[in-house]
N, C-alpha and C positions, 0 to 999 in steps of 0.2 A: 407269598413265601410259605414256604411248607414247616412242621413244625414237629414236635418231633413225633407225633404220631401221622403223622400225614394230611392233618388238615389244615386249612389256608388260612391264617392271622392278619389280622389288617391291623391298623391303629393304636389302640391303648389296650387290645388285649394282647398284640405285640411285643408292647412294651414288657408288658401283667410280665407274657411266657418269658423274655429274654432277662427280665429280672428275678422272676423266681431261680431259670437258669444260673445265671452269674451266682445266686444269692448261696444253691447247692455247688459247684462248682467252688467252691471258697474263693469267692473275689471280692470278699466283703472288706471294707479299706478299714484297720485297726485305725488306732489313734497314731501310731508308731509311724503308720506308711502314710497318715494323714499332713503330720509334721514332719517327714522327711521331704513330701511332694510339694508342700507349702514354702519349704527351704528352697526347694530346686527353682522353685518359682519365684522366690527374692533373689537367688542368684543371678538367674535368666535377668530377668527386670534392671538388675541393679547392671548387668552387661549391656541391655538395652539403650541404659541413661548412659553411660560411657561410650557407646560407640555413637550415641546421638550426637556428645558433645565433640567428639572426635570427626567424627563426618563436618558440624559446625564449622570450628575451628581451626582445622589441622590438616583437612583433605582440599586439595587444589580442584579437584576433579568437580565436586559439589558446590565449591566455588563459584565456576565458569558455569553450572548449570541455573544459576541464578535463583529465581523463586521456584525452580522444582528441586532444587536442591535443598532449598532452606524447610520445604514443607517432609520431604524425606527425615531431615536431620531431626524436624520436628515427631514427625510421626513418629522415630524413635522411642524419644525422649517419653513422649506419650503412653506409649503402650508400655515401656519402661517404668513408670509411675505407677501407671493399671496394673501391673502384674505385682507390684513391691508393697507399697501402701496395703492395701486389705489387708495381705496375708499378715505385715507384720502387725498388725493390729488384731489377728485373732490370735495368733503368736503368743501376744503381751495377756492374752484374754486366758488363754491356757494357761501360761505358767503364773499368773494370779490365783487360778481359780485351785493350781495344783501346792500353791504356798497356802491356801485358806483350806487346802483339805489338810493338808499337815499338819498345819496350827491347830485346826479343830480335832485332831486325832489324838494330838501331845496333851491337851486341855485334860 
């Protein structure tokens, strides 16, 4: 791959160039786009667990599919969990740490 003066990057000074790029290019993630993206990502997840439960319960189709249905319905639910869980736990870590800087400001 070429680079931008024309010479060829392999590996982790790959990396080095494409992140110093990104880093001038301002694609540097604030905290603002950190917790909006962490949102979208409770969202997704928490849709995830709902249409797991839906495929479950409620779909005929996944029914008659028998255990590759139920491991579908599962996968869901799974990757569901994966994506909700964490985030809402740094979430909670955030707006702790952003009540203890207030606290400590007011002091």
């Amino acid at each position: 791959m070429h680079g931008r003066h024309g010479a060829y990057l392999s590996g982790s000074v790959l990396r080095l160039k494409l992140n110093q790029d990104a880093h001038t290019k301002g694609w540097t993630v604030t905290n603002q786009r950190l917790i909006t993206l962490l949102k979208i990502c409770i969202g997704l997840g928490l849709c995830l667990i709902m249409l797991g439960i839906y495929l479950h319960n409620f779909n005929e189709s996944v029914e008659a599919m028998g255990v590759k249905g139920i491991i579908i319905s599962a996968v869901c639910v799974a990757f569901g969990m994966a994506l909700s869980l964490p985030t809402k736990m740094y979430l909670t870590f955030l707006l702790v740490k952003r009540e203890a800087d207030k606290q400590g400001s007011s002091e």
